[in-house]
C-alpha positions, 0 to 999 in steps of 0.5 A: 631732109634730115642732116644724116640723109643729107650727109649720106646724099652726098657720101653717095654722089661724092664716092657711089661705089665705096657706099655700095660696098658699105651697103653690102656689108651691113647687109651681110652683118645683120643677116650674120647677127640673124644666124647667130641668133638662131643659133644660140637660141636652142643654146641659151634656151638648154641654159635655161633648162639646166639652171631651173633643174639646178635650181629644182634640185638646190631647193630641197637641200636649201629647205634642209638647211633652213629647217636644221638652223631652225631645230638647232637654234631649238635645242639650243634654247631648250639647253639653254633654259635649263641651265637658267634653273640654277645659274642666273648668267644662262637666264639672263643669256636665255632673256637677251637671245630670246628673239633671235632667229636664224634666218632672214625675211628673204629667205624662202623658209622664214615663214617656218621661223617661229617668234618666241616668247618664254614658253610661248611660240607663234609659228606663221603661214601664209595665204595668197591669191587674187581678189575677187570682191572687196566691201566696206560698211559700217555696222552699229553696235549698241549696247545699253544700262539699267539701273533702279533705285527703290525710296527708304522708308519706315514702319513703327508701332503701326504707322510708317511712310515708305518713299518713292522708287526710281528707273533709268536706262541708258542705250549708246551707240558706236559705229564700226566699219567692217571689211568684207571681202573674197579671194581665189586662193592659189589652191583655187579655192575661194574663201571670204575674210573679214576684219574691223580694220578700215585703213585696208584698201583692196580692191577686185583683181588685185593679188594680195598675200595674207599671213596667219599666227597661230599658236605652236599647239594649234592648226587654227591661225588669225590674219596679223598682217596683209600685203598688196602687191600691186600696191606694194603696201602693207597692212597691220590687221592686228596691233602688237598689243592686240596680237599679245593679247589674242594669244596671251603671250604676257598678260601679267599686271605690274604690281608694287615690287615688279612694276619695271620688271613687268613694264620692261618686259612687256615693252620689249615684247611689243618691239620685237612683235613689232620687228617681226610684222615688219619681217613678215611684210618684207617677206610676203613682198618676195615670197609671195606663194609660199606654201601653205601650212596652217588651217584658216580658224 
């Protein structure tokens, strides 16, 4: 016997009719707490109902709201460049806010934030879904040289000797470990990815959430970033360096009078790419099902 049923034993036997009554009241309150139960069930369940029409009916107006901030930072841009044509203090204020946003990654409309560089803009969209099937393996690419080489010689006055020739082939290999694999889309539509990137760990079941650039002037997009949520680990499937490249946002070779200028440039646009990635991660964390708005290339 326990120490609080032997205190109760002896609460008992000491007063038999006062445990009695404290046996009927605690009766009484759980049947009470019962019907208050069922009472405010129907309650809380309309509160439910209330908040998610509130919230059905904010959505709209937040979605409104995000893109407005999104125009207005825009226009603000747009007048901003062409004041910099003719005055320095508007140029070296469009270079300093040229990656500014207006929204933050828990935002539900910042996948509609475009990443801007210059003239150049990257807008973003976003698949996700279950995965259904995920391969490695390792293909090996080989590629080869040939060079010839024919001897010198002479001919005069009907005598000459003419030297021998070579051949040489060189053949090289290099190993690359591709990932396959498949998703069932929240569209329920299935469709296979691959990339080069072995550091993706996935596996079947899983749900992950992928996110495309593409450039302002195309409907095709490319993976950049890729989130597991079960894992709640994200994955860089394309560098900064490599993104830069892929939609030539500044591909401009130092030269001898621009070399900082150059070189600064193009730091700074690898650091804000960077910035974004890491936004963009944070947001496909909360976001997960954002509506998709881009074609797969």
């Amino acid at each position: 016997m326990s120490l609080w049923d032997d205190l109760k034993k002896k609460a008992v036997d000491a007063n038999p009719e006062l445990a009695a009554k404290a046996a009927q009241a605690l009766t009484k309150a759980k049947e009470l707490a019962v019907e208050a139960g069922q009472k405010a069930a129907p309650v809380l369940k309309e509160a439910g109902e209330k908040a998610a029409a509130y919230a059905n009916e904010k959505t709209p107006i937040l979605k409104a709201q995000a893109l407005k901030a999104i125009e207005d930072a825009k226009v603000r841009r747009a007048e901003l460049k062409e004041r910099a044509k003719h005055d320095k203090a508007a140029r070296d204020e469009m270079i300093r806010t040229m990656y500014d946003i207006s929204l933050s990654a828990e935002d539900p409309n910042f996948i509609d934030e475009p990443f801007n560089h210059f003239d150049r803009q990257l807008c973003f969209f976003i698949f996700s879904g279950e995965v259904l099937d995920s391969q490695k393996r390792n293909q090996t690419h080989l590629s080869a040289s040939h060079s010839h080489s024919s001897g010198g010689g002479y001919i005069a006055n009907g005598y000459g000797s003419i030297g021998g020739s070579s051949s040489s082939m060189h053949v090289s290999s290099h190993n690359v470990q591709e990932h396959e694999f498949w998703v069932r889309l929240d569209n329920g539509k299935e469709a296979c990815f691959q990339f080069s990137n072995s550091n993706v760990r996935i596996r079947e079941g899983q749900y992950i959430s992928m996110v495309f650039a593409r450039p302002a002037d195309s409907q095709n997009g490319r993976m950049v970033t890729l989130y597991n949520h079960n894992a709640e680990a994200n994955y860089n499937i394309a560098s900064p360096a490599t993104i830069n490249q892929m939609f030539n946002l500044y591909t401009v070779e130092p030269g001898l009078f621009n070399k900082t200028e150059v070189t600064n440039t193009r730091n700074r646009l690898l650091q804000e790419l960077d910035k974004r990635l890491g936004q963009l991660a944070r947001y496909s964390a909360i976001h997960g099902k954002a509506p998709v708005q881009g074609q797969l290339e």
